[in-house]
Backbone as JSON, one array per atom type, in Angstrom:
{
  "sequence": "XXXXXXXXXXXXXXXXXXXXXXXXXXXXXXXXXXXXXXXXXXXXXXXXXXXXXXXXXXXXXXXXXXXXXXXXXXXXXXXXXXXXXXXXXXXXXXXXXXXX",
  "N": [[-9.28, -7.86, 48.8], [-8.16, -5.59, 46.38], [-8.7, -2.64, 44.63], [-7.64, -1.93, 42.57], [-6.48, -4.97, 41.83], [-8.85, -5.78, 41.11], [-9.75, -4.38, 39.03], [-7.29, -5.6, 37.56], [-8.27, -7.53, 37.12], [-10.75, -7.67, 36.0], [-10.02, -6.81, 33.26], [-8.72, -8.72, 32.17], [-10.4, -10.71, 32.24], [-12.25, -9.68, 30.59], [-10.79, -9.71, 27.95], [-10.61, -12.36, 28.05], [-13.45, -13.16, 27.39], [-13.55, -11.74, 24.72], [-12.27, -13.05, 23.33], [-12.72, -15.68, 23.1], [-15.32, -15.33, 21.56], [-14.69, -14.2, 19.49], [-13.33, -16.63, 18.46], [-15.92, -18.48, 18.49], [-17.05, -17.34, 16.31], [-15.67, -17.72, 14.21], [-15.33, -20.6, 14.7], [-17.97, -21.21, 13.65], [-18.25, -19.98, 11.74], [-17.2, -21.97, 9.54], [-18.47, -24.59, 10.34], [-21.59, -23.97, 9.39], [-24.7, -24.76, 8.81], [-26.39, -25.37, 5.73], [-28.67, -24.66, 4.76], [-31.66, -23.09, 5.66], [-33.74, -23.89, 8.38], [-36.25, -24.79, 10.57], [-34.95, -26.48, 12.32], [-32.8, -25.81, 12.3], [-32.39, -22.65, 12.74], [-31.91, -22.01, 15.77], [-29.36, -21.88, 15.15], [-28.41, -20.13, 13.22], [-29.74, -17.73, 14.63], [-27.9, -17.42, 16.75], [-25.56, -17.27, 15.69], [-25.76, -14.66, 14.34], [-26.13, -13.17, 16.46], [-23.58, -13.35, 17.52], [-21.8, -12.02, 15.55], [-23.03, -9.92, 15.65], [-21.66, -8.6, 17.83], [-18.98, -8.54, 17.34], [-18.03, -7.93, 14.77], [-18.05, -4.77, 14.69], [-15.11, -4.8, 16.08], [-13.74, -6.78, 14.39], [-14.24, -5.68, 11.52], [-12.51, -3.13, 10.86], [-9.73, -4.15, 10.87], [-10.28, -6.23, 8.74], [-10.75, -4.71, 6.5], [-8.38, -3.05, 5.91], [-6.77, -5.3, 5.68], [-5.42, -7.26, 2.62], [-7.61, -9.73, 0.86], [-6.0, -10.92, -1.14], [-6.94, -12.6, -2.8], [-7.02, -15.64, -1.92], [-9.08, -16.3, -0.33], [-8.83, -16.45, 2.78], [-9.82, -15.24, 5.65], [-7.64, -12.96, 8.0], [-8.44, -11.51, 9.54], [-9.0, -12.23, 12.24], [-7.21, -13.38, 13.46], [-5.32, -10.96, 13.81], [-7.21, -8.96, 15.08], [-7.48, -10.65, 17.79], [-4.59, -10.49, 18.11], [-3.76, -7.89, 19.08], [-6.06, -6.97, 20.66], [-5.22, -8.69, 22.87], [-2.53, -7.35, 23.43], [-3.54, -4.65, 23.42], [-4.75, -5.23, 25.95], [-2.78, -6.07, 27.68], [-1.05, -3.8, 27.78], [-2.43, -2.08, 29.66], [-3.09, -3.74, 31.25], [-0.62, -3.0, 32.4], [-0.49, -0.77, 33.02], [-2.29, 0.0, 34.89], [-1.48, -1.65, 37.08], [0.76, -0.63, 37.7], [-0.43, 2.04, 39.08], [-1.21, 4.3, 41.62], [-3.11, 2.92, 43.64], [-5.01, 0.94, 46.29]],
  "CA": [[-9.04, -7.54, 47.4], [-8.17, -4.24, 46.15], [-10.06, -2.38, 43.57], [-6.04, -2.87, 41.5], [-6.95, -6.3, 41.72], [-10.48, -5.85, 40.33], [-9.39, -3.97, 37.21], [-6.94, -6.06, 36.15], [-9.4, -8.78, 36.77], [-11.92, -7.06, 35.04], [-9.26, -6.58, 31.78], [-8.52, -10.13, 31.75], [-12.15, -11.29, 31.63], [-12.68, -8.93, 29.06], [-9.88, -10.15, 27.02], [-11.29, -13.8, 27.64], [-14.58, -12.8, 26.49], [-13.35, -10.98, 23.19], [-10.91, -13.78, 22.47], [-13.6, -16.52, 23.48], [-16.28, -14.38, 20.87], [-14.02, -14.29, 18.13], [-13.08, -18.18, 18.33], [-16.81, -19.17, 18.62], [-17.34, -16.65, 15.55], [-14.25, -18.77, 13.04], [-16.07, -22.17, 14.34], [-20.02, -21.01, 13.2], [-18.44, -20.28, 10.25], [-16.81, -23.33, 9.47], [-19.42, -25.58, 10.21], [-22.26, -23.1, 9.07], [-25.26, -25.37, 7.97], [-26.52, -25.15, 4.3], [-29.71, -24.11, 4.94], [-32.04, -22.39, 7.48], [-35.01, -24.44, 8.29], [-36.77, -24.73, 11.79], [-34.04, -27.28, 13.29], [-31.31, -24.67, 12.32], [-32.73, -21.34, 12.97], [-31.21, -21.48, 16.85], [-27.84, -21.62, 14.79], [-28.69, -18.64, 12.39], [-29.66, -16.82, 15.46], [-26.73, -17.3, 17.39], [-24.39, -16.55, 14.53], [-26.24, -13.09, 14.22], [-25.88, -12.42, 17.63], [-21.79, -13.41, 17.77], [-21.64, -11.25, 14.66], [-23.03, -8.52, 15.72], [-20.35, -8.4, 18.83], [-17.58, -9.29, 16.76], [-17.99, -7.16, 14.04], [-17.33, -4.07, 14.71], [-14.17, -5.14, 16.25], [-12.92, -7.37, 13.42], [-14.53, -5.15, 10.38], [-11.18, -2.3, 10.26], [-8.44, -5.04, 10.35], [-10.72, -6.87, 7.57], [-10.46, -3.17, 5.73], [-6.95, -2.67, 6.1], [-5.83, -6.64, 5.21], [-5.63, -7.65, 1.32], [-7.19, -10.81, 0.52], [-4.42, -11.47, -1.63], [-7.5, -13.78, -3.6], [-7.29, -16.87, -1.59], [-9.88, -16.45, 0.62], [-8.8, -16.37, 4.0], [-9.81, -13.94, 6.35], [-6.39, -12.7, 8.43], [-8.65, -10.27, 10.51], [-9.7, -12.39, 13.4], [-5.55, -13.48, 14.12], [-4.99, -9.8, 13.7], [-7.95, -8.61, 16.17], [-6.63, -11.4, 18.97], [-3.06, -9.85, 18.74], [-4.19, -6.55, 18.98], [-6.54, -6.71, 22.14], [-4.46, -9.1, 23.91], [-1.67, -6.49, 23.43], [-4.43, -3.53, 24.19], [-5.16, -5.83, 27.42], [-1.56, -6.72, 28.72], [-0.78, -2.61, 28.46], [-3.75, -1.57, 30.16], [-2.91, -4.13, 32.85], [0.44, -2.29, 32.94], [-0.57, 0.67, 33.86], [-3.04, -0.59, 36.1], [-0.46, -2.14, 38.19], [1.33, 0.98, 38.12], [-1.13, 3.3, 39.31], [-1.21, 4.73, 43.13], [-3.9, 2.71, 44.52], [-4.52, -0.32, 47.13]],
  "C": [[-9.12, -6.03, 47.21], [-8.71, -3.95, 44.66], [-8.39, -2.47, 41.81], [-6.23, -4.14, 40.85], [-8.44, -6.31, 40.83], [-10.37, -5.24, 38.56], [-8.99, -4.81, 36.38], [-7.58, -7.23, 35.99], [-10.59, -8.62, 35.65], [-11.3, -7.14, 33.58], [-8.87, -8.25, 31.34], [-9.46, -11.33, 31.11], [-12.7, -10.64, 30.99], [-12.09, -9.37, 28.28], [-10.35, -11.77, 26.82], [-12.52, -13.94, 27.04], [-14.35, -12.69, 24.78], [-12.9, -12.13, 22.1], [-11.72, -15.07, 22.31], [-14.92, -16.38, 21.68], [-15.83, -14.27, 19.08], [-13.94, -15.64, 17.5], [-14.78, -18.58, 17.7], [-17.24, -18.37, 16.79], [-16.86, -17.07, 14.01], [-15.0, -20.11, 13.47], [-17.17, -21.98, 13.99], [-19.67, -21.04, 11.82], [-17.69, -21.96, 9.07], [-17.62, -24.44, 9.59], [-20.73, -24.79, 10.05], [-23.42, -24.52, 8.76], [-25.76, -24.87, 6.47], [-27.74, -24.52, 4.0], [-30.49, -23.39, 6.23], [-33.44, -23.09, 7.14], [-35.46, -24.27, 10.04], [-35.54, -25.6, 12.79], [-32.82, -26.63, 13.05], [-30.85, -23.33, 12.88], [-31.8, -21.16, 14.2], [-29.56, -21.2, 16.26], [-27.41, -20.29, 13.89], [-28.85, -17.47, 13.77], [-28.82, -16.1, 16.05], [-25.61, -16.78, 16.45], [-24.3, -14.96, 14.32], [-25.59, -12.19, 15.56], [-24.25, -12.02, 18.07], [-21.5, -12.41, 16.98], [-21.86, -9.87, 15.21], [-22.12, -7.79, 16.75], [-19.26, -8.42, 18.16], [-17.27, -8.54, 15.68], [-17.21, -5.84, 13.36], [-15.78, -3.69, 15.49], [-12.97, -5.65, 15.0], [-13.22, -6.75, 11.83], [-12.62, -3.61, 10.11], [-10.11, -3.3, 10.2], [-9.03, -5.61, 9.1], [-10.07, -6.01, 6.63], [-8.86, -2.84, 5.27], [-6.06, -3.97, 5.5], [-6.34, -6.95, 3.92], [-6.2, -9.13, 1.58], [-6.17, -11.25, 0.3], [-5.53, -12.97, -2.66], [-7.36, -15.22, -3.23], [-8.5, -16.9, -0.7], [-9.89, -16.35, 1.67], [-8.81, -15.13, 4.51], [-8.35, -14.27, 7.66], [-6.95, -12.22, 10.18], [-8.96, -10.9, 11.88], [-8.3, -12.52, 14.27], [-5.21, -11.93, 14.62], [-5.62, -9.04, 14.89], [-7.38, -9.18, 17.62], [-5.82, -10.39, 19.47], [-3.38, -8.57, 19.43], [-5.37, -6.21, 20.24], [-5.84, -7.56, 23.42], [-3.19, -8.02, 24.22], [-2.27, -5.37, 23.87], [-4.37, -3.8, 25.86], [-3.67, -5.87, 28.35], [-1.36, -4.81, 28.35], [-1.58, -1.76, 29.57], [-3.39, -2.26, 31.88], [-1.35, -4.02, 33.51], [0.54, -1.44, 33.8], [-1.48, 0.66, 34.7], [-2.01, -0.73, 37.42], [0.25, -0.97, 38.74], [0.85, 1.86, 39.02], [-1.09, 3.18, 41.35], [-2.02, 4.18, 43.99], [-3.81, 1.34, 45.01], [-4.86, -1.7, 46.0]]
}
């Protein structure tokens, strides 16, 4: 294996991460429980923790996209496109580059 190979491995399992992170981030909230009591807390936790990864990723597309007053957030579709597209140039020029 060449270290070519390791990058764009590396960019791919970053991109599955991000894209993985985001997903898990749209189902917490969706099934959110109603309260926080002792048999919930590990779910409050975890939510915090996805959040706080996810955040500052998906907080400038939030910024930048109108509601439009229905409610739906746009920004997580928007984030996806937008690092899978970061990721597949990245593993362009990867490929490209002069080494084994």
């Amino acid at each position: 294996m060449g270290l070519k190979f390791i990058l764009i491995q590396a960019l791919v399992y970053f991109r599955g991460a991000v894209v993985a992170l985001i997903t898990i981030r749209v189902l917490m909230s969706w099934f959110r429980p109603r309260s926080w009591n002792r048999q919930t807390q590990w779910f409050f936790r975890a939510e915090e923790a996805v959040w706080r990864l996810t955040e500052p990723l998906l907080a400038p597309f939030r910024n930048l996209l109108p509601t439009g007053g229905i409610g739906l957030d746009f920004s997580p579709i928007i984030a996806i496109f937008v690092v899978d597209l970061g990721v597949r140039l990245a593993v362009s020029i990867v490929a490209r580059l002069p080494i084994p």
